[in-house]
C-alpha positions in Angstrom: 46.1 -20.0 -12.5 44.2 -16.8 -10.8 45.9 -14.3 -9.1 46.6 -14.5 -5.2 43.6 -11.9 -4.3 45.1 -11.8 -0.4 48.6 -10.8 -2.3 47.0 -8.3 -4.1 45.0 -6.8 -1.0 48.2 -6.5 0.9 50.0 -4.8 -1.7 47.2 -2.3 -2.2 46.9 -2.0 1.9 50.7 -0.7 1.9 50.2 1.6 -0.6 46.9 2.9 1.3 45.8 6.2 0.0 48.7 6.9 -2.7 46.6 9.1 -5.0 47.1 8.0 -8.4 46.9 4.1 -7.7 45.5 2.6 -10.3 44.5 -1.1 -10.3 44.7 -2.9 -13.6 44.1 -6.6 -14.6 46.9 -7.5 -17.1 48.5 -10.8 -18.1 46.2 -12.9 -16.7 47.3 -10.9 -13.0 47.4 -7.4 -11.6 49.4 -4.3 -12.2 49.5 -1.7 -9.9 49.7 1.8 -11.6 51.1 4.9 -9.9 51.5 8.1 -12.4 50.8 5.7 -15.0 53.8 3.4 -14.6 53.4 0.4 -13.1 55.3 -0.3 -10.0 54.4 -3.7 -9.1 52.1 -6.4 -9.8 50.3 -10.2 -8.7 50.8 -12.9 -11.4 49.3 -16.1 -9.4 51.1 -15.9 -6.3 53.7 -14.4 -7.3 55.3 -10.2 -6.7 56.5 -8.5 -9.7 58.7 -5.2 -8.6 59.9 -3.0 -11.0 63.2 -2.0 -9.8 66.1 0.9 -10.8 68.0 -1.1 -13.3 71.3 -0.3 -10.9 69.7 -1.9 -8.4 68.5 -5.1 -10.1 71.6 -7.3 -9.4 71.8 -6.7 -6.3 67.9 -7.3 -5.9 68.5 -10.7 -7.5 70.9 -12.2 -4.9 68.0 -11.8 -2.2 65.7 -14.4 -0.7 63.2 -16.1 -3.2 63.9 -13.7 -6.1 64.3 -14.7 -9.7 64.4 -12.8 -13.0 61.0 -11.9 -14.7 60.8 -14.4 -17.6 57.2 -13.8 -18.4 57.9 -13.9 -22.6 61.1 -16.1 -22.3 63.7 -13.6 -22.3 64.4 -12.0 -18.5 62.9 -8.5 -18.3 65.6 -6.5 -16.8 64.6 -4.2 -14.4 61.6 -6.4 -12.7 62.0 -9.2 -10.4 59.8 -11.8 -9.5 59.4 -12.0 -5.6 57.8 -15.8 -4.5 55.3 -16.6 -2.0 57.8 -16.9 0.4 59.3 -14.0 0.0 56.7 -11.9 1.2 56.4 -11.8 4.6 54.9 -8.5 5.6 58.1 -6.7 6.3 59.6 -7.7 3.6 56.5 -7.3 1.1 56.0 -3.5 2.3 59.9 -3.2 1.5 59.4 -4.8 -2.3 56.1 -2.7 -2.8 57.7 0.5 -1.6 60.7 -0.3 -3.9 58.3 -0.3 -6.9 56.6 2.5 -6.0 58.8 4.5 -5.4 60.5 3.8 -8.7 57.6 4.5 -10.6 56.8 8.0 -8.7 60.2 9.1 -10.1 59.3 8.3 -13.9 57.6 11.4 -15.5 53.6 11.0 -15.3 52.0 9.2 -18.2 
């Protein structure tokens, strides 16, 4: 299944003029790169966030979020956000969640 291109245009709209974006195609989607870490990415029509492992419970009791279970074992500390899920306000909320996890990793 392609990626949702609209998704990914959105996500990349929010994140406007952040100036180590990088867009990569991975896994058959998109990952979207800031520092070098990716904070958050388009697998079909689906949003992966990457979130602060503290806050990744808590993240899972929202709204049309599930575990990431891309290799069959959960990846703790991303999420999987569905289509319905991301309404604009609450898509720029996920995507800024991402980011700004990955602008606090040390640059790769």
């Amino acid at each position: 299944m392609p990626y949702d291109e609209r998704l990914t245009e959105r996500v990349l709209d929010i994140l406007g003029a952040e100036p180590t974006l990088v867009e990569k195609k991975m896994f058959g989607g998109v990952a979207v790169m800031l520092q070098g870490n990716m904070a958050c990415g388009v697998l079909g029509n689906d949003l992966m966030v990457r979130v602060p492992k503290d806050e990744y419970e808590a993240a899972l009791t929202k709204p049309h979020v599930r575990e990431m279970d891309f290799t069959g074992r959960p990846m703790r500390g991303w999420i999987v956000v569905g289509p319905d899920g991301t309404d604009d306000a609450t898509l720029e909320d996920w995507v800024a969640t991402g980011a700004a996890y990955a602008l606090s990793l040390p640059p790769k």
